[in-house]
C-alpha positions in Angstrom: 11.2 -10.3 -5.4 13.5 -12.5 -2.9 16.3 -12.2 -3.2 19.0 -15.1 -3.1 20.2 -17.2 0.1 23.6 -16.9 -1.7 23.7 -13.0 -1.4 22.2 -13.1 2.0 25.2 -15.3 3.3 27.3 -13.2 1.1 26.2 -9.8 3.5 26.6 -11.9 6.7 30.1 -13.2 5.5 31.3 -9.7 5.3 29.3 -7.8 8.6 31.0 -11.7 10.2 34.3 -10.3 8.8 33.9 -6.5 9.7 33.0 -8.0 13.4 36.0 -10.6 13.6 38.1 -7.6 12.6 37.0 -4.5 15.1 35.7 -5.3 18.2 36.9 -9.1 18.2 39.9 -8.6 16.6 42.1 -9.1 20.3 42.5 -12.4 21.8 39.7 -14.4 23.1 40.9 -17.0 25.4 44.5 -17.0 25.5 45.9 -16.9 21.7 42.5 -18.0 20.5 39.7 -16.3 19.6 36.2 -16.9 17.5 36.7 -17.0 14.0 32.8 -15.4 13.2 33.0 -15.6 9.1 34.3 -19.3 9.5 31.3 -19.8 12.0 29.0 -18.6 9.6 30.0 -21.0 6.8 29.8 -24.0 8.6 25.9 -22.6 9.8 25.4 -21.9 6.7 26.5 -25.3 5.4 24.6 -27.1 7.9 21.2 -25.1 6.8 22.0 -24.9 2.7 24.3 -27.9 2.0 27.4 -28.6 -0.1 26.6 -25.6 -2.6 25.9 -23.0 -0.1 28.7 -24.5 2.3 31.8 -24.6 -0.3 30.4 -20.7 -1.6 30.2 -19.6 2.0 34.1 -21.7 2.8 35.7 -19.6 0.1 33.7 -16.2 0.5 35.2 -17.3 4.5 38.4 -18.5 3.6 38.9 -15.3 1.3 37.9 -12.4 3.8 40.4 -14.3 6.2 42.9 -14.2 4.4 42.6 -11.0 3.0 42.2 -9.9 6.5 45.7 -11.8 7.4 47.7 -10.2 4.7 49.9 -13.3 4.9 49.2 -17.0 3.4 45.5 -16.2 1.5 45.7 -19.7 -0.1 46.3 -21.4 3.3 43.0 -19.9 4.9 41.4 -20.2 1.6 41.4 -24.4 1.4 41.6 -25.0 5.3 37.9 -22.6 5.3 36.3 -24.3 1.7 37.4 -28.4 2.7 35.5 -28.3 6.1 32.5 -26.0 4.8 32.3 -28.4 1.9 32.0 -31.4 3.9 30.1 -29.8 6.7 27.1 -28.8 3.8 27.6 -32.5 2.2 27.1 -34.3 5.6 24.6 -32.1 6.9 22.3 -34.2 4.5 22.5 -37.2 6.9 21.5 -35.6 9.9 19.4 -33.2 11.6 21.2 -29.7 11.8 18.3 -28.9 14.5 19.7 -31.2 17.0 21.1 -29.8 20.1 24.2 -31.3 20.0 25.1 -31.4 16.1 26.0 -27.9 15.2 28.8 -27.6 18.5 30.1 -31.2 17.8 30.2 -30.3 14.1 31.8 -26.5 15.1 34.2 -28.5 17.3 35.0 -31.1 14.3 35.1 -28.6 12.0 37.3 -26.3 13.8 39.7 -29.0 14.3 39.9 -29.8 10.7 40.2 -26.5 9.2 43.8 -25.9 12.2 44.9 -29.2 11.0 44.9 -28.3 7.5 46.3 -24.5 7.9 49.3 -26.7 10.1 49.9 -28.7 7.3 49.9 -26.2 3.8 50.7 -23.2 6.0 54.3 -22.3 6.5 54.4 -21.6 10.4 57.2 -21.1 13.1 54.9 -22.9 15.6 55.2 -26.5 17.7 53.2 -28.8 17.1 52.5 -28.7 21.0 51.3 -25.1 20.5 48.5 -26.1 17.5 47.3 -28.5 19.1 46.0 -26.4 22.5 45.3 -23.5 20.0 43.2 -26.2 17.8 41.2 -27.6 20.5 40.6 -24.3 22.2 39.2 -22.6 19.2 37.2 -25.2 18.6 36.0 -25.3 22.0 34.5 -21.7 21.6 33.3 -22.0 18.5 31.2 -24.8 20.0 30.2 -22.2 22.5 29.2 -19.5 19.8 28.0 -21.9 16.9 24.2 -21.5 18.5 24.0 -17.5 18.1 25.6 -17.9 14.8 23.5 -20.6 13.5 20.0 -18.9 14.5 20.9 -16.2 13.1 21.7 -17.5 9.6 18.4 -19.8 9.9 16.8 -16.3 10.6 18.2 -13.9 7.8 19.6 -16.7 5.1 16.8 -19.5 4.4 14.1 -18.2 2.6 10.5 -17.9 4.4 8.5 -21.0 4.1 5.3 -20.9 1.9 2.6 -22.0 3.5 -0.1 -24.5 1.6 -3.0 -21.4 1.4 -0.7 -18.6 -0.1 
C-alpha cells in the first residue's frame, strides 16, 4: 500500500509549520524570515501541478494563518493564488532546471506580499513592503533548493521500473 502524495505533503506542510514556528520563528534577515510551509507549496506545485499546488496553498495558507492569529483569510488567498499558478505553470517548463525553482520562489514570493498588501489590513508603508517583499523573496530563492529535494524525495511516488 502507498500511500498518497497528498497526505505526504500534508505531513511536510505541518513538520514545515512546526519548524517556521519554533526554531525559525525570530527574524531572519532583518524583519524577514523564510516562510518554510509556503516554500513547500510552491515545491510541491512545481513537482505535482495545479491539484497538488492549490491543496498544498490552502493546507499553507491555513497553518499560517492559524499560526498568525490575525487575518486567516489574508494568508489563506495570498498562499492558494501563487501555489495554484506555480502547479499550473510548472506544466510548461522543466522544474529540474537550476534556475526555475529560485526564479519561481522569488516570483512567487513577490506575488503572494503583493496580494497580503492588498486584502490585508496593515499599518505598514508601502516603502516598507516593498524591501520586506523582495527580501523574503530573496531567501526563499536561497532555501527553495533544500525544500524542493526534499519534497521530490518524501512526496512523489517511487518510479516503477519496466521489469517490476
Amino acid at each position: 500500500m502507498q500511500i498518497s502524495p497528498f497526505w505526504r505533503v500534508s505531513l511536510l506542510l505541518i513538520v514545515a509549520h512546526l519548524t517556521q514556528t519554533t526554531w525559525l520563528s525570530g527574524p531572519f534577515l532583518g524583519a524577514a524570515r523564510p516562510d518554510l510551509p509556503f516554500l513547500v507549496a510552491l515545491s510541491s506545485a512545481l513537482l505535482g501541478g495545479v491539484e497538488v499546488g492549490a491543496v498544498a496553498g490552502i493546507a499553507s495558507g491555513f497553518l499560517s494563518g492559524l499560526g498568525a492569529a490575525w487575518h486567516p483569510g489574508s494568508f489563506l488567498i495570498s498562499r492558494v493564488i501563487p501555489a495554484t499558478g506555480l502547479g499550473a505553470l510548472a506544466a510548461r517548463f522543466s522544474a529540474w532546471h537550476p534556475v526555475a525553482p529560485p526564479l519561481c520562489a522569488f516570483a512567487s514570493t513577490l506575488l503572494c506580499d503583493a496580494l497580503f498588501f492588498l486584502i490585508s489590513p496593515t499599518d505598514f508603508t508601502f516603502s516598507w513592503w516593498i524591501g520586506h517583499a523582495v527580501t523574503t523573496g530573496m531567501i526563499h530563492a536561497a532555501l527553495i533548493w533544500p525544500v524542493f529535494l526534499l519534497v521530490a524525495r518524501v512526496v512523489k511516488p517511487p518510479q516503477r521500473s519496466l521489469f517490476a
